[in-house]
CHARMM-style PDB file with segment names, atoms N, HN, CA, C and O in Angstrom:
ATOM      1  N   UNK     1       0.859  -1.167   0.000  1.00  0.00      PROA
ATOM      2  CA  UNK     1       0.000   0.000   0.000  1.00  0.00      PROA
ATOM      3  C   UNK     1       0.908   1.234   0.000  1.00  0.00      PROA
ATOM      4  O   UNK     1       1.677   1.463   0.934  1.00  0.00      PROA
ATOM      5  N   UNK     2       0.808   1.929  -0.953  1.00  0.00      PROA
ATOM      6  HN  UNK     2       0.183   1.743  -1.711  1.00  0.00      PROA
ATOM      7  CA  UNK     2       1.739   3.725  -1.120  1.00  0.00      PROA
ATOM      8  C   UNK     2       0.841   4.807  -0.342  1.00  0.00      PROA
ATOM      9  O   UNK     2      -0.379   4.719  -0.202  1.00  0.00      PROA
ATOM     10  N   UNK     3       1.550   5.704   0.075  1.00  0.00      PROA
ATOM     11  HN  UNK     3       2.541   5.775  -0.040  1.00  0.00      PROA
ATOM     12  CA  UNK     3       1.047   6.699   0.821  1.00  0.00      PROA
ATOM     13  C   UNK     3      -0.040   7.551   0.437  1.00  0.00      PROA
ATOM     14  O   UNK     3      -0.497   8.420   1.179  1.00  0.00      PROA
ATOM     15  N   UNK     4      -0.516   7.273  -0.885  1.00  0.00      PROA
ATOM     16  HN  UNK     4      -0.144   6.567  -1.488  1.00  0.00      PROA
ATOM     17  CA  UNK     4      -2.068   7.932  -1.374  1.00  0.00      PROA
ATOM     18  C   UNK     4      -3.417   6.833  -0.972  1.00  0.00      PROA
ATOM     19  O   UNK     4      -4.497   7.234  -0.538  1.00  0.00      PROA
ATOM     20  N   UNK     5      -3.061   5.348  -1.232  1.00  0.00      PROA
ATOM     21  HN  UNK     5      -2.183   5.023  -1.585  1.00  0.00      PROA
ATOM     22  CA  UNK     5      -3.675   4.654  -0.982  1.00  0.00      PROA
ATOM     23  C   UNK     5      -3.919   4.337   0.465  1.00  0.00      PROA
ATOM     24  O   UNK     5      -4.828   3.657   0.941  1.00  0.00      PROA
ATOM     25  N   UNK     6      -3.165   4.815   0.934  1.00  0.00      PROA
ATOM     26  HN  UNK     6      -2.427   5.368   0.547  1.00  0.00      PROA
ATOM     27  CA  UNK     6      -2.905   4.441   2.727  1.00  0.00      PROA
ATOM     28  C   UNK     6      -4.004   5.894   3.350  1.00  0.00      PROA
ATOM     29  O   UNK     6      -4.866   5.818   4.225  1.00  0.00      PROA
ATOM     30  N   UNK     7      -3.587   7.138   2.544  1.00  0.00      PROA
ATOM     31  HN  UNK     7      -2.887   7.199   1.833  1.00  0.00      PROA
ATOM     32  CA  UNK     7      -4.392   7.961   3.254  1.00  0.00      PROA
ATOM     33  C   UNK     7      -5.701   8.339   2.515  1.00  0.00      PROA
ATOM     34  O   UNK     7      -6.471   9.271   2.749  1.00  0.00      PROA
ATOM     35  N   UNK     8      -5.758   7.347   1.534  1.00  0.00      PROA
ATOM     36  HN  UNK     8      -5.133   6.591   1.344  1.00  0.00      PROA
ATOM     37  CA  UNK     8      -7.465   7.194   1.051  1.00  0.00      PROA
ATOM     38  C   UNK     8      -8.089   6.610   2.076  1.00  0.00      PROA
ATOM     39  O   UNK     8      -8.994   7.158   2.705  1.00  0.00      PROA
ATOM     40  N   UNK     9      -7.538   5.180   2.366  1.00  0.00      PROA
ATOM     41  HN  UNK     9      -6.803   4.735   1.856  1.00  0.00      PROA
ATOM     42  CA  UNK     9      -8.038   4.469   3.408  1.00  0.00      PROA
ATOM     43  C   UNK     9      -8.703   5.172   5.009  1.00  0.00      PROA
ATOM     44  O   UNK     9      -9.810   5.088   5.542  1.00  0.00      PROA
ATOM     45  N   UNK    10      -7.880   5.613   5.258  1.00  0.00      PROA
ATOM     46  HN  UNK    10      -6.981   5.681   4.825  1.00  0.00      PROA
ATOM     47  CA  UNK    10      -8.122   6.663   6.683  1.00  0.00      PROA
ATOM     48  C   UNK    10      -9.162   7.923   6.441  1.00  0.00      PROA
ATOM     49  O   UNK    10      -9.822   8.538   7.279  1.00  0.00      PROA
ATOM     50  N   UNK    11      -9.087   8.090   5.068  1.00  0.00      PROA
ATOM     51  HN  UNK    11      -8.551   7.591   4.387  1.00  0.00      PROA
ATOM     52  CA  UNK    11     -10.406   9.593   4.723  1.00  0.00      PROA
ATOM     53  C   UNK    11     -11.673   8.827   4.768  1.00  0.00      PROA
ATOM     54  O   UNK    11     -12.755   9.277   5.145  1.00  0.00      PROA
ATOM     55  N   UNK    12     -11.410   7.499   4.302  1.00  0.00      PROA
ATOM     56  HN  UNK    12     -10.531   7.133   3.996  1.00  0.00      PROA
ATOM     57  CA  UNK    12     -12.884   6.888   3.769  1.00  0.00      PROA
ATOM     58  C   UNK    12     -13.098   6.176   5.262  1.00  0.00      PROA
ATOM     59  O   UNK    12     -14.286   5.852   5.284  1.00  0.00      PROA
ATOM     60  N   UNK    13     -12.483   5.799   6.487  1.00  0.00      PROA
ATOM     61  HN  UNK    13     -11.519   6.062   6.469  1.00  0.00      PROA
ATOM     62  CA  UNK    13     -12.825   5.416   7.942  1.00  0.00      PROA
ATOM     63  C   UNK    13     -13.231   6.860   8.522  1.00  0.00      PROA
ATOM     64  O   UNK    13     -14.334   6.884   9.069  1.00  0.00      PROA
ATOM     65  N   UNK    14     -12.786   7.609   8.500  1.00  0.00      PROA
ATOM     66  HN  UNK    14     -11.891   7.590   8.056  1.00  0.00      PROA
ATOM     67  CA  UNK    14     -12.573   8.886   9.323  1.00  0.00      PROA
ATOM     68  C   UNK    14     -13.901   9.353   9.085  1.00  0.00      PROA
ATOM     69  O   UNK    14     -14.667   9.311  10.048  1.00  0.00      PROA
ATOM     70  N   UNK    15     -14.387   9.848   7.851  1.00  0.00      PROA
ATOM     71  HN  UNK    15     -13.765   9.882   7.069  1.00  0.00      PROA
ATOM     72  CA  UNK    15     -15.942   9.881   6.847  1.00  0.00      PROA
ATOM     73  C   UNK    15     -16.978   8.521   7.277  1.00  0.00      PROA
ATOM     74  O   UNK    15     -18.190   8.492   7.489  1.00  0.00      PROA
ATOM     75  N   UNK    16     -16.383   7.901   7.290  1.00  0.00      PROA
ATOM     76  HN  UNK    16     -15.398   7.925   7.118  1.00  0.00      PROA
ATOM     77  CA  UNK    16     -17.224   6.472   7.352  1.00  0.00      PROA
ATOM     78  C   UNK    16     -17.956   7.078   9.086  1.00  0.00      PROA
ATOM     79  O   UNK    16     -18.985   7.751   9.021  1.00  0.00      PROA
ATOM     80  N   UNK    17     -17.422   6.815  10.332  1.00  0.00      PROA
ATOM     81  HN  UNK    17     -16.587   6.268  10.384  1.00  0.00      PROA
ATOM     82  CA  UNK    17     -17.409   7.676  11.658  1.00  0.00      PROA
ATOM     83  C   UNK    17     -18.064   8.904  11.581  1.00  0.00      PROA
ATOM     84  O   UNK    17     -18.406   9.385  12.661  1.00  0.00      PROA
ATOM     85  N   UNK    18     -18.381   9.675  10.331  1.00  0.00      PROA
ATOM     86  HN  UNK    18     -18.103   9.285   9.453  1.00  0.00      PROA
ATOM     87  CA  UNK    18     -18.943  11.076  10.439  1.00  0.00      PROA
ATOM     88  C   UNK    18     -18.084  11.647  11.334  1.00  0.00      PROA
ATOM     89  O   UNK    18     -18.566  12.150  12.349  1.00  0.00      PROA
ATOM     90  N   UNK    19     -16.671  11.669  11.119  1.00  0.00      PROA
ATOM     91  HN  UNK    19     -16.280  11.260  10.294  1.00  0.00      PROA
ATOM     92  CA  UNK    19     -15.598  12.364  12.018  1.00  0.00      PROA
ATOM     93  C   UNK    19     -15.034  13.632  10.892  1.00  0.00      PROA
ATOM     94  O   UNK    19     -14.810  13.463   9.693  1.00  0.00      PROA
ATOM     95  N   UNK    20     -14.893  14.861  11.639  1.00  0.00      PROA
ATOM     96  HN  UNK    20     -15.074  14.998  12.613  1.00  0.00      PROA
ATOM     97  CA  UNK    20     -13.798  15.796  11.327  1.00  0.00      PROA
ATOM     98  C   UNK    20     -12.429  15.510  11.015  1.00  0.00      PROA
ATOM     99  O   UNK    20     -11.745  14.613  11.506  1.00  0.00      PROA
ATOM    100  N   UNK    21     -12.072  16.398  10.108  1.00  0.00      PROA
ATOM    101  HN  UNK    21     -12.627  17.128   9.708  1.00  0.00      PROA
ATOM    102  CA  UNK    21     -10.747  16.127  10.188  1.00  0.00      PROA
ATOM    103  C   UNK    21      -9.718  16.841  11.534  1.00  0.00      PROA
ATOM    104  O   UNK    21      -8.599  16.505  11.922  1.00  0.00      PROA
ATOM    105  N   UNK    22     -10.718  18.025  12.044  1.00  0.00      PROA
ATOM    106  HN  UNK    22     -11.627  18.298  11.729  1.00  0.00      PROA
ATOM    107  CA  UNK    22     -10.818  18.373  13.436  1.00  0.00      PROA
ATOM    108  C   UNK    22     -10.672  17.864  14.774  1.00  0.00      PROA
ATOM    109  O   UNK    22     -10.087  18.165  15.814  1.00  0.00      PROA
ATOM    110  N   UNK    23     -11.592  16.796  14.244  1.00  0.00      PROA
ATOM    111  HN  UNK    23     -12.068  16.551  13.399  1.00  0.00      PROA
ATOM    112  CA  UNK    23     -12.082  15.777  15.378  1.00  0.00      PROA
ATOM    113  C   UNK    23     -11.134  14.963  15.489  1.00  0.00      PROA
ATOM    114  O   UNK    23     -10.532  14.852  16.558  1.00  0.00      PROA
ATOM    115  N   UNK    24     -10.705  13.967  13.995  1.00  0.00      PROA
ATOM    116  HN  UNK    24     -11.194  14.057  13.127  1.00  0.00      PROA
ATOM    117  CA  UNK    24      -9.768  13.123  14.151  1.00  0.00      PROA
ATOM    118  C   UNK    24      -8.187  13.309  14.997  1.00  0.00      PROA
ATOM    119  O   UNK    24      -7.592  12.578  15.789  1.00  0.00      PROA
ATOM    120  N   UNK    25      -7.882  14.607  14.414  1.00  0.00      PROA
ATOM    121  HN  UNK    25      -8.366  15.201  13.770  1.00  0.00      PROA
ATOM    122  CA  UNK    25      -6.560  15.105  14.591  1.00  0.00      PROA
ATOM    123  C   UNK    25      -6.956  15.390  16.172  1.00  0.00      PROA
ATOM    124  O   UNK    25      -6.277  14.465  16.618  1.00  0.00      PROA
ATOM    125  N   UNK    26      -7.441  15.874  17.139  1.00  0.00      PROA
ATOM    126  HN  UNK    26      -7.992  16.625  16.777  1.00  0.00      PROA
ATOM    127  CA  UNK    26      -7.705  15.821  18.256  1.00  0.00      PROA
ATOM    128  C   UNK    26      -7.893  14.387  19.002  1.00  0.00      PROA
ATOM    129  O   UNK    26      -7.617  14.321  20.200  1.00  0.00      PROA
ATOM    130  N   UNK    27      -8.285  13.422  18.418  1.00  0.00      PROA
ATOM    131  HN  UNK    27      -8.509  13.476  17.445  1.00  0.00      PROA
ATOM    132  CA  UNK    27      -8.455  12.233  18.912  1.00  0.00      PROA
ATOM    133  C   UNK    27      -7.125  11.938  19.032  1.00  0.00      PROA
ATOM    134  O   UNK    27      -6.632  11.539  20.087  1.00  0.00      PROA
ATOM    135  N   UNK    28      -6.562  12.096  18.099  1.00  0.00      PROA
ATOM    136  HN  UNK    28      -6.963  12.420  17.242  1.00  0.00      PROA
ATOM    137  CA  UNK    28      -4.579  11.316  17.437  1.00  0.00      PROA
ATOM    138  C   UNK    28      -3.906  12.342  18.422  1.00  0.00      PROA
ATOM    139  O   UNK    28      -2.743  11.997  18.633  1.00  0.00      PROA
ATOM    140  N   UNK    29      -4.206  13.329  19.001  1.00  0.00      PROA
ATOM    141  HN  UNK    29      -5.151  13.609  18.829  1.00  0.00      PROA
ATOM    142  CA  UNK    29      -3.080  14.762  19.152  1.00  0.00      PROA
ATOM    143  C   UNK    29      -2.356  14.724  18.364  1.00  0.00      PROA
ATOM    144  O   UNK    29      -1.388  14.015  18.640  1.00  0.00      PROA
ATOM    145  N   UNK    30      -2.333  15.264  17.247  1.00  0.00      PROA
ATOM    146  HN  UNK    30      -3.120  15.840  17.023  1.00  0.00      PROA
ATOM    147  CA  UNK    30      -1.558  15.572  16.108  1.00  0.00      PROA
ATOM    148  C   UNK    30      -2.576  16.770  15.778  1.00  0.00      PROA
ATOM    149  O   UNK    30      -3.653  17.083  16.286  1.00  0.00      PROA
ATOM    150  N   UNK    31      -1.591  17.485  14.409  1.00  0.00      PROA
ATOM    151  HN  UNK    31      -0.716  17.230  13.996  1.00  0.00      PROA
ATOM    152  CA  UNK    31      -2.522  18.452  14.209  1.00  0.00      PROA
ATOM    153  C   UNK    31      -3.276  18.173  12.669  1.00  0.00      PROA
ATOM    154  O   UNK    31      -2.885  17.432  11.767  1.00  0.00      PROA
ATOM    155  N   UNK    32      -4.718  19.204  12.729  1.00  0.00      PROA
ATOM    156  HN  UNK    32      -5.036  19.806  13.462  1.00  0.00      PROA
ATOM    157  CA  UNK    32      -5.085  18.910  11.665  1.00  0.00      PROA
ATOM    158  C   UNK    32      -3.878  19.004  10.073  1.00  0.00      PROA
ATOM    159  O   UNK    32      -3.700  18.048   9.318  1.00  0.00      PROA
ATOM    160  N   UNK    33      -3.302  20.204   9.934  1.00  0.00      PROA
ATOM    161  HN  UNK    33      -3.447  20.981  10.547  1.00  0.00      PROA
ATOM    162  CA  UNK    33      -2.507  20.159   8.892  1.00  0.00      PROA
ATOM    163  C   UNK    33      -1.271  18.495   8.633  1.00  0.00      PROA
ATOM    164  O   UNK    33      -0.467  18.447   7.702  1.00  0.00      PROA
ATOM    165  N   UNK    34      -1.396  17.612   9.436  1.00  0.00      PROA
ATOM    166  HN  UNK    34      -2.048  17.651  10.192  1.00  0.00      PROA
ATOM    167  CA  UNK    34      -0.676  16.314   9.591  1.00  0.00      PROA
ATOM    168  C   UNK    34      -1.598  15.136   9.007  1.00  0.00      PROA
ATOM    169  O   UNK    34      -1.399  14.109   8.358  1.00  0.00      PROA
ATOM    170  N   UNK    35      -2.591  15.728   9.502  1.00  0.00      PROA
ATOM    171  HN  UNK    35      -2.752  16.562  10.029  1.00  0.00      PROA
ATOM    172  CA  UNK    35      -3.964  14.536   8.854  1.00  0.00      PROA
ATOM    173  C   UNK    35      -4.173  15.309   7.858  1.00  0.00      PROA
ATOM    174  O   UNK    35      -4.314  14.163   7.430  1.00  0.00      PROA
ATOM    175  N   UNK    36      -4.358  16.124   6.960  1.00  0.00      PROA
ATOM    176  HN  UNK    36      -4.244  17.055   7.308  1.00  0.00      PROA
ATOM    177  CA  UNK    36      -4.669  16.609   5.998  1.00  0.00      PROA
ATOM    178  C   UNK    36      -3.288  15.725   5.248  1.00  0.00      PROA
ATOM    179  O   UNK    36      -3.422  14.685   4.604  1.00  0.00      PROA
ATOM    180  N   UNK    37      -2.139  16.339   5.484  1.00  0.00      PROA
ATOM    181  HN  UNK    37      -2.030  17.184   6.008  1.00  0.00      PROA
ATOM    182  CA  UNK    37      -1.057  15.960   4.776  1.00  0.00      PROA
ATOM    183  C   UNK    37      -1.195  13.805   4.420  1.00  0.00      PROA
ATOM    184  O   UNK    37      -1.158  13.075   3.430  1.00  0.00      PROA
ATOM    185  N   UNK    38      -1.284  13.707   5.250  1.00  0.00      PROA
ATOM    186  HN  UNK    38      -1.314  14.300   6.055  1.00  0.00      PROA
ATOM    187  CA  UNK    38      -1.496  12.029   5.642  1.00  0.00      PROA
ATOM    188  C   UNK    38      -2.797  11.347   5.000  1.00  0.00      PROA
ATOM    189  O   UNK    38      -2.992  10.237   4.505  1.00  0.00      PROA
ATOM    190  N   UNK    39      -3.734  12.652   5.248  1.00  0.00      PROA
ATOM    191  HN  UNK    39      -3.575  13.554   5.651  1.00  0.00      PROA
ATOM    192  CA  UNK    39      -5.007  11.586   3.824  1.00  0.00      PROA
ATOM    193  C   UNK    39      -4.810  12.065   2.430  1.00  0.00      PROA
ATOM    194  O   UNK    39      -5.539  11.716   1.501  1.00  0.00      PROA
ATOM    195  N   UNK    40      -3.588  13.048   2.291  1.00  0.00      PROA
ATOM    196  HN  UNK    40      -2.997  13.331   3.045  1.00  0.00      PROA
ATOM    197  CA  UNK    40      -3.694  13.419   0.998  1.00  0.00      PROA
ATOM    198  C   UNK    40      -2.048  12.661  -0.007  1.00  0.00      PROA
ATOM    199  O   UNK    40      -1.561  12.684  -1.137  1.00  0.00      PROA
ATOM    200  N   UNK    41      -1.810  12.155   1.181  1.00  0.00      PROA
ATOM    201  HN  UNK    41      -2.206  12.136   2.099  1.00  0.00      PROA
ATOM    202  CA  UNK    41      -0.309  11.541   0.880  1.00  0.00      PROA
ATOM    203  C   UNK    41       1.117  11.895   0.286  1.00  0.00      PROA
ATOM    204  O   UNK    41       2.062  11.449  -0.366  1.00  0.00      PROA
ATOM    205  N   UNK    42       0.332  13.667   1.358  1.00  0.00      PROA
ATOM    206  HN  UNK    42      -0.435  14.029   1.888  1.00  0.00      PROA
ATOM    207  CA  UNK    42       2.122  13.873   1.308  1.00  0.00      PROA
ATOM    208  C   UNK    42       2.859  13.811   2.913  1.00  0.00      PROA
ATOM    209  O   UNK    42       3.716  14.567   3.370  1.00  0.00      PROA
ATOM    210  N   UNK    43       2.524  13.219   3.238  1.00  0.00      PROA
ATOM    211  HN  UNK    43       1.828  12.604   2.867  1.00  0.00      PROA
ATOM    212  CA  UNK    43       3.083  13.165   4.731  1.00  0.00      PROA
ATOM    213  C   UNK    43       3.878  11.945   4.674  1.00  0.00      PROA
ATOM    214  O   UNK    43       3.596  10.949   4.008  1.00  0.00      PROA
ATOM    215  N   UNK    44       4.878  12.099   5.412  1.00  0.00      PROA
ATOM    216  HN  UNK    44       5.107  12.909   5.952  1.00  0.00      PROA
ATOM    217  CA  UNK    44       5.955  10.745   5.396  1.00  0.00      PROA
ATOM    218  C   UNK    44       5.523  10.260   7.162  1.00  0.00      PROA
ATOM    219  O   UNK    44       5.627  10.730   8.295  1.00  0.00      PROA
ATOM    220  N   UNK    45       4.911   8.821   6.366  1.00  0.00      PROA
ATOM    221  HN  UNK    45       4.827   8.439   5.445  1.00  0.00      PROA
ATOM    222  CA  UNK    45       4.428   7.936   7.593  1.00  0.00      PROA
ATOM    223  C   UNK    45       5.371   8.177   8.532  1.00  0.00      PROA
ATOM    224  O   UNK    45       6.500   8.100   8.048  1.00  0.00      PROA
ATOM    225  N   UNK    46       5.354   8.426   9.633  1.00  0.00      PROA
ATOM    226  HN  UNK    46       4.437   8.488  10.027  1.00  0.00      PROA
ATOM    227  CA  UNK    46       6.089   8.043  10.677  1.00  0.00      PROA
ATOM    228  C   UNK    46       4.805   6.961  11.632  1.00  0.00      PROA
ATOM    229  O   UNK    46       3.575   7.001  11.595  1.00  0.00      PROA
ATOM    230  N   UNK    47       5.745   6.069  12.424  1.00  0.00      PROA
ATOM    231  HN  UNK    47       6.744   6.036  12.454  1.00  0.00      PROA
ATOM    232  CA  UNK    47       4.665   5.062  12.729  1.00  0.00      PROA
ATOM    233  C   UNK    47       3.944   5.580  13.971  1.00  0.00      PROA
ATOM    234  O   UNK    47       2.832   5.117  14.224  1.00  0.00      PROA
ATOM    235  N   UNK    48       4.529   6.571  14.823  1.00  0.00      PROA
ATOM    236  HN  UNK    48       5.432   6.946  14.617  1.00  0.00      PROA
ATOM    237  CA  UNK    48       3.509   6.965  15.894  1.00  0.00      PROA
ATOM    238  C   UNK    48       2.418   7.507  15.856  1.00  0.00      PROA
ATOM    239  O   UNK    48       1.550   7.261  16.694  1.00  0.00      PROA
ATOM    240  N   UNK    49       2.166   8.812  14.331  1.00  0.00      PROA
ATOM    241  HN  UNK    49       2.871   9.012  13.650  1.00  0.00      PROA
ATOM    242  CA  UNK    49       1.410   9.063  14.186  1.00  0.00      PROA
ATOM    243  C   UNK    49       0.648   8.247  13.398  1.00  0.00      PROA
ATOM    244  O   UNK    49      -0.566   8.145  13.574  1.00  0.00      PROA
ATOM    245  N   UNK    50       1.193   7.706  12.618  1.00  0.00      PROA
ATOM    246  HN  UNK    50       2.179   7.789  12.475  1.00  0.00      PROA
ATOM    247  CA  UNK    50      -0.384   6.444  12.223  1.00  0.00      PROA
ATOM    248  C   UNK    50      -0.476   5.775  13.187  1.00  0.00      PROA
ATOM    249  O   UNK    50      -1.617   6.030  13.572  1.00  0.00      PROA
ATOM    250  N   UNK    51       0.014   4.961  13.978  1.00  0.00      PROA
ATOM    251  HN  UNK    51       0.941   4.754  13.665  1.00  0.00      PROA
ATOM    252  CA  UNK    51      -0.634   4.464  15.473  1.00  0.00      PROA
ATOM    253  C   UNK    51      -1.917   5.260  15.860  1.00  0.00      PROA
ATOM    254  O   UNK    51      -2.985   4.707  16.124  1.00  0.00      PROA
ATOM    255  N   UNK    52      -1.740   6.467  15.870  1.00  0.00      PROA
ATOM    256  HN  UNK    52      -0.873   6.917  15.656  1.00  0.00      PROA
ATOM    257  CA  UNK    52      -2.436   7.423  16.475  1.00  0.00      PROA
ATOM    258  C   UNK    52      -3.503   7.549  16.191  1.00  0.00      PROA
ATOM    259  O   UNK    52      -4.492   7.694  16.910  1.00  0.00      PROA
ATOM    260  N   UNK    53      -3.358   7.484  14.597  1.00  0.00      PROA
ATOM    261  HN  UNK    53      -2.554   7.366  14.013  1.00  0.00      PROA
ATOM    262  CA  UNK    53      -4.747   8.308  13.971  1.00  0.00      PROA
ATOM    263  C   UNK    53      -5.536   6.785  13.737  1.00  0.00      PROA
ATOM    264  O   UNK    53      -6.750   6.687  13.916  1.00  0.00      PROA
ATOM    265  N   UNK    54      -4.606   5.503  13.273  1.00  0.00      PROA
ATOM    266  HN  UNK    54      -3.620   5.582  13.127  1.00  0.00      PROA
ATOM    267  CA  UNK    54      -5.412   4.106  13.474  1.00  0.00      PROA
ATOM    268  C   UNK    54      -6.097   3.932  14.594  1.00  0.00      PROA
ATOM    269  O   UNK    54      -7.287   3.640  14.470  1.00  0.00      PROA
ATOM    270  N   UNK    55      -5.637   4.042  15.685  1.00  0.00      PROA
ATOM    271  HN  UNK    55      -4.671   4.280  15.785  1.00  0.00      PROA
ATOM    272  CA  UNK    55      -6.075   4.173  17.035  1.00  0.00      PROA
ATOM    273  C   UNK    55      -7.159   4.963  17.267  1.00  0.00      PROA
ATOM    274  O   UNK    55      -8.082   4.436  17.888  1.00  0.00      PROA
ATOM    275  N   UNK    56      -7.328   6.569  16.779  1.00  0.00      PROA
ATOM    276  HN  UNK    56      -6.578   6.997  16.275  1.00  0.00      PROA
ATOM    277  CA  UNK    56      -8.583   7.057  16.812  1.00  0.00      PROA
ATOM    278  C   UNK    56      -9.719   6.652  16.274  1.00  0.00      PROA
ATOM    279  O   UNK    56     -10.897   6.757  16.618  1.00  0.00      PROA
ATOM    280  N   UNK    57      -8.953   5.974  14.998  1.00  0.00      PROA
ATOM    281  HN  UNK    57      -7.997   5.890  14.718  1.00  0.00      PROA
ATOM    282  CA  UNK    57     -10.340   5.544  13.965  1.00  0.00      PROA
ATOM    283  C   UNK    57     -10.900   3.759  13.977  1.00  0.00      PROA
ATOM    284  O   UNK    57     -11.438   3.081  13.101  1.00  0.00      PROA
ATOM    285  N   UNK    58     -10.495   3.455  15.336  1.00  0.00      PROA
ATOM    286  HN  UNK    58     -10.058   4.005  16.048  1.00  0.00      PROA
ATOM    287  CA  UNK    58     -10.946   2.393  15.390  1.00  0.00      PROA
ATOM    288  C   UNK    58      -9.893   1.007  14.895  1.00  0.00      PROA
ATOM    289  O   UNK    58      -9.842  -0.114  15.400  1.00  0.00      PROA
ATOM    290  N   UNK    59      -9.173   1.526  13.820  1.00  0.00      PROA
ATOM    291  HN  UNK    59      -9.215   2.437  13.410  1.00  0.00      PROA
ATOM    292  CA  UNK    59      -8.635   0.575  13.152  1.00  0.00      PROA
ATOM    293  C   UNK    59      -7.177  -0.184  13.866  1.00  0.00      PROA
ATOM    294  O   UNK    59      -6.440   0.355  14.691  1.00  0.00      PROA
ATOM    295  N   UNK    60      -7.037  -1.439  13.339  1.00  0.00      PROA
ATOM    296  HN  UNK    60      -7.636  -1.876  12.668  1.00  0.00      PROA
ATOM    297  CA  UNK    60      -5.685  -2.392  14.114  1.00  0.00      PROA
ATOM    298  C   UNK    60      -4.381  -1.838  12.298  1.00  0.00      PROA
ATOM    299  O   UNK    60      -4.629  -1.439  11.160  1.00  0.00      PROA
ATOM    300  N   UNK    61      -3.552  -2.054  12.809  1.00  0.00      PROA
ATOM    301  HN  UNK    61      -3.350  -2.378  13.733  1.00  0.00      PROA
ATOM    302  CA  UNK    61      -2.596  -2.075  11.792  1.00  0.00      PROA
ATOM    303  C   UNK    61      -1.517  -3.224  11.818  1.00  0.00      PROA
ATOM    304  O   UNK    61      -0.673  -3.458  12.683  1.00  0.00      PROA
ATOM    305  N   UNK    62      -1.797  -3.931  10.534  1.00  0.00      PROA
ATOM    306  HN  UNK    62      -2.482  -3.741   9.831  1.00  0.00      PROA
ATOM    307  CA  UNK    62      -1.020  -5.075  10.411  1.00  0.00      PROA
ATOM    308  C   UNK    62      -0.065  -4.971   9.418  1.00  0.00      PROA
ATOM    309  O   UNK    62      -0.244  -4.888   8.203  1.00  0.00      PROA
ATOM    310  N   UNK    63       1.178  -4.986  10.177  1.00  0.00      PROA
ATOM    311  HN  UNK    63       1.323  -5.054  11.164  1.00  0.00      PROA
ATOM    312  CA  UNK    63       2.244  -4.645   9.856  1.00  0.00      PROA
ATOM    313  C   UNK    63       2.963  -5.831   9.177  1.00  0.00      PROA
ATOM    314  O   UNK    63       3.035  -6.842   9.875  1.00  0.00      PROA
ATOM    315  N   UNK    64       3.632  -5.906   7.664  1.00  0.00      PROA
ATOM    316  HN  UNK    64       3.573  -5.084   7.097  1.00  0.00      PROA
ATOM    317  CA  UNK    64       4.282  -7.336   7.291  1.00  0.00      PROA
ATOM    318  C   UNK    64       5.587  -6.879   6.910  1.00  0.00      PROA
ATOM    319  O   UNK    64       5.578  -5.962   6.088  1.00  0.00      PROA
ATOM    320  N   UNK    65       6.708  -7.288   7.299  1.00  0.00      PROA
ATOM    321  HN  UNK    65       6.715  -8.033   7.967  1.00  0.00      PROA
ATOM    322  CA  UNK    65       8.176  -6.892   7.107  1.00  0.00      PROA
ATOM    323  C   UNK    65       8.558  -8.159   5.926  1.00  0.00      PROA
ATOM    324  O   UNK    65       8.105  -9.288   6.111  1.00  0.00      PROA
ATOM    325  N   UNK    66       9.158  -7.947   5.088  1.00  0.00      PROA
ATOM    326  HN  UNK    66       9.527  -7.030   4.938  1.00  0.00      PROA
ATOM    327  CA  UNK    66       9.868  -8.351   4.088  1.00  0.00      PROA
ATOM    328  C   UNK    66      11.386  -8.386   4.114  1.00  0.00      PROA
ATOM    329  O   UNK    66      11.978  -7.367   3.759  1.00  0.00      PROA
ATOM    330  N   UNK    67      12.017  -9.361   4.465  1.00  0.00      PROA
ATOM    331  HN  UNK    67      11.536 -10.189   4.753  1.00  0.00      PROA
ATOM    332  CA  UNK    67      13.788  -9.052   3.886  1.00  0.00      PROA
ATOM    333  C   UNK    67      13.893  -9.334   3.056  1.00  0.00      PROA
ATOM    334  O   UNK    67      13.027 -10.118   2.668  1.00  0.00      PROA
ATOM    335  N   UNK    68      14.756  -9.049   2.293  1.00  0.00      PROA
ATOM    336  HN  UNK    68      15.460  -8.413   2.608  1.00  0.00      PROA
ATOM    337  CA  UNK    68      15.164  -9.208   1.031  1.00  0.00      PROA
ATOM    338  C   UNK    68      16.881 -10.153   1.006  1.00  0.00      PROA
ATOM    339  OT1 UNK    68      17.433 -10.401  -0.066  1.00  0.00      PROA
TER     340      UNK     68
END
């Protein structure tokens, strides 16, 4: 999943909730301009704040590591 598809996912939960992007970013403590950046996929994941905002929106995150 790339970072447009990742923060489609979270617009269409966040909407799904009838949540703000206000609301969300207050749930996460992050700020709105971070969730804006993050459902629009220019934000570079860092994993606390998607913890955060998964965490507000209900959702688990399953994480799969690959070596190469």
């Amino acid at each position: 999943m790339d970072a447009a598809e990742l923060g489609a996912t979270l617009r269409a939960r966040r909407k799904a909730l009838h949540l703000t992007q206000s609301e969300t970013a207050d749930l996460a403590d992050i700020s709105t301009r971070v969730l804006s950046d993050l459902e629009n996929g220019r934000e570079t994941v860092r994993l606390d704040i998607l913890t955060a905002v998964a965490t507000a929106l209900g959702m688990n995150l399953n994480l799969t590591v690959t070596l190469a």
